[in-house]
C-alpha positions in Angstrom: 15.3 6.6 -11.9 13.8 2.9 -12.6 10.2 3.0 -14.3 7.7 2.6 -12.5 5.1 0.5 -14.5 2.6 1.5 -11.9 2.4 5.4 -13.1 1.6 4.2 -16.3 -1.4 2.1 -15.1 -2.8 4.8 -12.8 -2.4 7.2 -15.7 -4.7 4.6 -17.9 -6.8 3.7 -15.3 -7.4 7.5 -15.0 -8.5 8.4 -18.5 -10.5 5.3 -18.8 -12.4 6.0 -16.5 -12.6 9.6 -17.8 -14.2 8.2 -20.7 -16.4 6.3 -19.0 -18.2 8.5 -16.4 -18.3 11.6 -18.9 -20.7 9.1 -21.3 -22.2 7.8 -18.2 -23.4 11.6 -17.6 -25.7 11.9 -20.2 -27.6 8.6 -19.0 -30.3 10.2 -16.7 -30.9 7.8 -14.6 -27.8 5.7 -13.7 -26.8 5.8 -9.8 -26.1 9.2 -8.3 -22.4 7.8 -7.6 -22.1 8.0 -11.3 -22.8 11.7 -11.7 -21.3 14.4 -10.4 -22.1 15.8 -6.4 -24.1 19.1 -6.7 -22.4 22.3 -5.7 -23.5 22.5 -2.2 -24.1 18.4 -1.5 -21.5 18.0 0.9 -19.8 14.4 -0.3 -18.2 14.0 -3.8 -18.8 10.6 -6.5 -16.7 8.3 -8.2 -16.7 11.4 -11.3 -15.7 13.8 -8.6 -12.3 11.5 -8.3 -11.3 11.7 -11.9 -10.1 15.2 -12.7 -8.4 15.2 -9.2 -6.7 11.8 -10.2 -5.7 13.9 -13.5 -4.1 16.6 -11.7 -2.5 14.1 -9.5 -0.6 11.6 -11.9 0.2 15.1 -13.4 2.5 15.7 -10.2 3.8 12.7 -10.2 5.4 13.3 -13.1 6.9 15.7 -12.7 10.0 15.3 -11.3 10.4 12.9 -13.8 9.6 15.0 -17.0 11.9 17.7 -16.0 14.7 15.7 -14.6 16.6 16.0 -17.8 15.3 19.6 -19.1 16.7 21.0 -15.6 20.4 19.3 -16.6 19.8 22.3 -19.8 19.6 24.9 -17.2 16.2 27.5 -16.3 15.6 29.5 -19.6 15.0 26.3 -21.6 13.5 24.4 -18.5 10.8 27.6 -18.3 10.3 27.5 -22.1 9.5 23.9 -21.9 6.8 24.1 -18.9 5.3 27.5 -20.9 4.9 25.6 -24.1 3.0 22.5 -22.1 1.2 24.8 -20.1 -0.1 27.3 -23.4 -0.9 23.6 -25.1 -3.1 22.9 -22.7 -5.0 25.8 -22.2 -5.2 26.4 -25.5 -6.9 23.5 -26.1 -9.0 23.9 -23.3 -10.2 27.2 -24.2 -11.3 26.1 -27.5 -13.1 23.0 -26.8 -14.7 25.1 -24.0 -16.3 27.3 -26.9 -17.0 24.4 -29.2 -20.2 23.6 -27.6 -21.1 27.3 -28.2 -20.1 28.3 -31.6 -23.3 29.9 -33.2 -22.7 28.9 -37.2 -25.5 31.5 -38.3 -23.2 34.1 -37.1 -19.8 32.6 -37.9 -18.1 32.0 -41.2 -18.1 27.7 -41.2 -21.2 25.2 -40.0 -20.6 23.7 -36.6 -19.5 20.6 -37.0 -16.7 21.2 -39.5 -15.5 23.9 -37.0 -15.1 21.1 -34.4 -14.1 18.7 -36.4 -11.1 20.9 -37.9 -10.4 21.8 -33.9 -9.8 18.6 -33.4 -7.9 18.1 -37.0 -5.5 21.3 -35.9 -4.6 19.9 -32.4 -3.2 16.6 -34.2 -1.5 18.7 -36.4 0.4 20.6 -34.2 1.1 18.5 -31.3 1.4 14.6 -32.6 4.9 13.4 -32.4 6.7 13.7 -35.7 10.3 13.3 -34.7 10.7 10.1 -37.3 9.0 12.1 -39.8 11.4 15.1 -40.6 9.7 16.7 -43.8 6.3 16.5 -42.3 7.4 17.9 -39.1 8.5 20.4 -41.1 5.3 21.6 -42.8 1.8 19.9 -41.2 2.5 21.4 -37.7 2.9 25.3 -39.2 -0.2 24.5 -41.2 -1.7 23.0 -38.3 -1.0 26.2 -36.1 -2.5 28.5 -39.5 -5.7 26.4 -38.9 -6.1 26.6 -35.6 -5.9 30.5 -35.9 -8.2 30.7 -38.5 -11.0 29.1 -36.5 -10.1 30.9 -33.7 -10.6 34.4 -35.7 -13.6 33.3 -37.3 -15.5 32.1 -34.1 -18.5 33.6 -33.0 -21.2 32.6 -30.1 -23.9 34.5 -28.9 -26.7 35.9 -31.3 -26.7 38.5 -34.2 -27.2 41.2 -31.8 -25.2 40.2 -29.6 -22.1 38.5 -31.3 -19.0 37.3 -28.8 -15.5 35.7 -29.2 -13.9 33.1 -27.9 -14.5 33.3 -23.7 -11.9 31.9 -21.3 -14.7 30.9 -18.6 -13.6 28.0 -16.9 -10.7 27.0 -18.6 -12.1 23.8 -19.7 -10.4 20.6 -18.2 -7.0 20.5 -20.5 -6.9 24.8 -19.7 -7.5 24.1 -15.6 -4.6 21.5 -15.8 -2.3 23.4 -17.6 -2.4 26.5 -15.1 -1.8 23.9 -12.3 0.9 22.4 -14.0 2.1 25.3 -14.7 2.4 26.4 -11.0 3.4 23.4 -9.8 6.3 23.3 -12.2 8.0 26.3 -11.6 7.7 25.4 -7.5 10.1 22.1 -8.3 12.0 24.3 -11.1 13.4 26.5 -8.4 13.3 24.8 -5.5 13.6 21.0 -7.0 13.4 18.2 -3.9 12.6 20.4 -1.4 10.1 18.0 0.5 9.7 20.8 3.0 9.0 23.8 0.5 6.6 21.8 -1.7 4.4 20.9 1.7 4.8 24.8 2.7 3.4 25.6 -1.1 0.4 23.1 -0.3 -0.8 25.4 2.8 -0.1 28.7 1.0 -2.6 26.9 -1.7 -5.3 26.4 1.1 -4.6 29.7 2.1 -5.4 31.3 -1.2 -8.7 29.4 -1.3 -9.5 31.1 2.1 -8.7 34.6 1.2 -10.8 34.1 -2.0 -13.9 32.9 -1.0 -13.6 35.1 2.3 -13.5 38.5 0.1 -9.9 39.0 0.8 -8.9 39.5 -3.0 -12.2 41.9 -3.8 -9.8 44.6 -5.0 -8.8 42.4 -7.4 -12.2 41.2 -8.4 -11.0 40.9 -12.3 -7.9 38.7 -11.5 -10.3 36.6 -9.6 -12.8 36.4 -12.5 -10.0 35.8 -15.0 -8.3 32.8 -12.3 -9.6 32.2 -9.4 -6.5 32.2 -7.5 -8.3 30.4 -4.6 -10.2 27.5 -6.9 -8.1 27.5 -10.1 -5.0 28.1 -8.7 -5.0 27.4 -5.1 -7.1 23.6 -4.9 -6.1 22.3 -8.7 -2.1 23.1 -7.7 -2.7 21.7 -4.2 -3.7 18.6 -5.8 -0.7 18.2 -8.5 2.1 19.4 -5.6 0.3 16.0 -3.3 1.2 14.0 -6.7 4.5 15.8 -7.0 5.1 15.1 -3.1 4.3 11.5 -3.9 6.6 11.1 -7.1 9.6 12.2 -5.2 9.2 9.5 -2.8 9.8 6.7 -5.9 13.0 8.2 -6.6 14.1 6.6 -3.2 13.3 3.0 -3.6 10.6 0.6 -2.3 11.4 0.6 1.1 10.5 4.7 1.6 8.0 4.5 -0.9 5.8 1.5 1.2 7.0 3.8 4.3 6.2 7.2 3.0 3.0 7.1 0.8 1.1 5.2 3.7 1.5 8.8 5.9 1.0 11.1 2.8 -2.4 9.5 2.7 -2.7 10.4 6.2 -1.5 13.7 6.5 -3.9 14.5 3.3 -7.1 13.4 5.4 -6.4 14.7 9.0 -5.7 18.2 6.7 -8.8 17.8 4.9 -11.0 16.9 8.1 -9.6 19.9 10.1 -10.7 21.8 7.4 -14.0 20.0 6.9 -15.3 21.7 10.1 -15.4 25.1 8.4 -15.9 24.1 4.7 -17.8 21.3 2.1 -16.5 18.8 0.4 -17.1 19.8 -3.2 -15.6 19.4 -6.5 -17.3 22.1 -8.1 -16.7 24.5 -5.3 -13.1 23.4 -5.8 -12.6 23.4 -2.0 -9.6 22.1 -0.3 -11.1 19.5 1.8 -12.4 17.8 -1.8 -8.7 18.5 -3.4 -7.1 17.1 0.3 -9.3 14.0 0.3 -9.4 13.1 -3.5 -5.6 13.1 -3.7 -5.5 11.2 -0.3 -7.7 8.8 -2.2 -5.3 9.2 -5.2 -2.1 7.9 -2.5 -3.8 4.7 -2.0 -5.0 4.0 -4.8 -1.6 4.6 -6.6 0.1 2.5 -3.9 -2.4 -0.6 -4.4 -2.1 -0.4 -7.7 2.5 -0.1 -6.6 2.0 -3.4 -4.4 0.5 -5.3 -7.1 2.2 -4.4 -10.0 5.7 -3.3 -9.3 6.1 -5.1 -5.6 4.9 -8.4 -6.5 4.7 -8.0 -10.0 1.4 -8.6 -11.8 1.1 -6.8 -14.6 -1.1 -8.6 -17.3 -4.2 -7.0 -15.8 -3.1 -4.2 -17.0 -3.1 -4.7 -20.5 -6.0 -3.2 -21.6 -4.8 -0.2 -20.2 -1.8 0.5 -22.1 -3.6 2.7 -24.7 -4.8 5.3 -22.7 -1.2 5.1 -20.5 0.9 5.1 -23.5 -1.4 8.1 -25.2 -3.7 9.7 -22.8 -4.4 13.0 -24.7 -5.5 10.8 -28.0 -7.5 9.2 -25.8 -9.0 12.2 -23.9 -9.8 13.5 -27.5 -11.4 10.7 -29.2 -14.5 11.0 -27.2 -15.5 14.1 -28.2 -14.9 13.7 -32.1 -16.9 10.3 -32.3 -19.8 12.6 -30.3 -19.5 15.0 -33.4 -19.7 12.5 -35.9 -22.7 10.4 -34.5 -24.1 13.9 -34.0 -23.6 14.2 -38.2 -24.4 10.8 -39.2 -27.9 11.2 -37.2 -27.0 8.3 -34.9 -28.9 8.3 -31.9 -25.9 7.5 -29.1 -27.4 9.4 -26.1 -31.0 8.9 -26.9 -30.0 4.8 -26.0 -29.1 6.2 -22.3 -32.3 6.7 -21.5 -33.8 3.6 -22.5 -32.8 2.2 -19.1 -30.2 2.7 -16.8 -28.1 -0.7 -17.2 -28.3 0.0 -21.3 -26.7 3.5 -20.7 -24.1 1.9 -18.7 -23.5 -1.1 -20.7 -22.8 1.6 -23.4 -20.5 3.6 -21.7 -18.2 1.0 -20.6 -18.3 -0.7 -24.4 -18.1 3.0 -26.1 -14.5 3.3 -23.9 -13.5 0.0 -25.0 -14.1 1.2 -28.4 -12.7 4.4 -27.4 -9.2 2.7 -26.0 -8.9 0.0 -28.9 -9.2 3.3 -31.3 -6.1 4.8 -29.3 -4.3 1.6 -29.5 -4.4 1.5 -33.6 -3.4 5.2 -33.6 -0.9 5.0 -31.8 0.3 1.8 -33.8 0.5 4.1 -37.0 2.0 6.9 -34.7 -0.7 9.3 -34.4 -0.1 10.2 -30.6 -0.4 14.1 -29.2 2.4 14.4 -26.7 3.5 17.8 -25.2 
């Protein structure tokens, strides 16, 4: 299949503006399309777009990244989407706990904890294919690490210690279930159009019989999951991108053609179901996951006319970082938080000097954030699952 260029840019656009709105949050006053819909508002924000937009370029993808695994056959196919998937939510999980690791109960202080999170993630999972001997040794060391601070972690108080919780999943950990799913439908039943858009309703389907009581008996599966949420709207969004990323393998012609009535079928879906439920991206309901990857369609395709139709590229430049490394770039953010955090640098308490300063330092903090990315990956420090 021909690269797209556009998948790239969507992907960069994505985490860029990742960056951006999750340092926009902590300025208090900056427009509510900046920060995140309540649970019950019933309308979503430019943030609500994001992590949908994630879970769709995901999809996309796919058919792409397992092309040539499939041509090895299932067992190693299945290997590979359960070591992406474990990745993920391993990460996840941990920088889910970060935020609550107690260091008057646990062994190390805070911020070396995080910062050696961080340290162990780049150890395992950069790409060190041109590097033999250190792929030989840093990512086993890296992996040692990483179990150390997981055995060692503690939240909670001295009377009431606790471990490492799964919660939420964390962002990486909620992608890497979807991705998981979503996978394993193309694994088995590869370009299957009809099968994929089947999968989509079961999806809504789950979401019904969760928040309608239907999986009560199974109350700890749907504590541990959320089949409906989790599993039913997150997969729903990445099988739309999947959906969409078949359609490039069959030229311009069905793409322009095709796209145009995904977009379509996505809303009429979604405002069916808006007559029974809100649109809400914390609820994780379907009419949110229908519309945001409807949303996702057209902007993909805009972004497809001008770049791969007609051919303007150049305006996506300052992109390419965060396309060519998006997990380096996802990361970044949260280590620089740590260290101005350490370094008694007052970042956030400039967000609530005014609105426009908080903004202003959002967008330059994720051009700092992108240029950062762009001389890592220069000296080849780029995670990659």
């Amino acid at each position: 299949m021909k690269r797209v260029i556009s998948i790239d840019l969507f992907r960069g656009l994505t985490i860029a503006l990742m960056i951006f709105v999750n340092d926009v949050a902590s300025v208090p006053d900056a427009p509510g399309w900046l920060h995140h819909a309540g649970a019950n508002t019933d309308g979503m924000t430019l943030p609500d777009l994001i992590f949908p937009a994630f879970l769709f370029i995901v999809g996309m993808v796919i058919p792409i990244a397992l092309e040539k695994r499939m041509s090895h056959g299932i067992i190693p196919s299945i290997r590979h989407i359960g070591e992406r998937s474990l990745a993920l939510i391993i990460m996840g999980v941990m920088m889910l706990n970060s935020g609550a690791y107690n260091p008057h109960i646990a062994l190390l202080p805070k911020t070396l904890w995080q910062l050696l999170m961080y340290t162990s993630f780049f150890m395992i999972w950069n790409i060190w294919e041109d590097r033999p001997k250190v792929k030989q040794y840093i990512p086993k060391i890296g992996w040692i690490l990483l179990l150390f601070l997981a055995i060692t972690y503690r939240r909670g108080d001295i009377a009431n210690s606790q471990w490492l919780r799964t919660g939420w999943w964390g962002i990486l950990g909620l992608i890497g279930w979807a991705y998981a799913v979503a996978s394993l439908i193309y694994l088995f039943f590869k370009d299957r159009e009809d099968i994929i858009i089947l999968s989509m309703g079961f999806c809504i389907l789950l979401f019904i019989g969760e928040v309608s009581g239907r999986f009560d008996a199974l109350q700890p599966l749907v504590d541990f999951i959320h089949p409906g949420k989790f599993i039913g709207t997150h997969v729903l969004i990445v099988l739309a991108g999947l959906y969409a990323g078949l359609q490039l393998k069959k030229g311009q012609g069905i793409i322009l053609k095709h796209l145009p009535g995904e977009a379509f079928g996505l809303w009429l879906a979604g405002w069916l179901l808006h007559k029974v439920y809100i649109v809400s991206k914390i609820q994780a309901t379907p009419v949110w996951g229908l519309w945001s990857a409807a949303l996702c369609v057209l902007i993909f395709l805009l972004i497809y006319l001008v770049t791969d139709v007609k051919g303007l590229k150049k305006w996506g430049k300052p992109l390419q970082p965060s396309a060519q490394n998006p997990l380096t770039a996802y990361l970044l953010p949260a280590v620089f938080y740590i260290l101005f955090d350490t370094l008694a640098i007052p970042y956030f308490q400039w967000g609530h000097i005014h609105a426009g300063v908080g903004i202003i330092r959002a967008f330059l903090f994720t051009a700092f954030i992108l240029l950062i990315t762009h001389l890592l990956t220069r000296y080849k420090i780029r995670i990659k699952l």
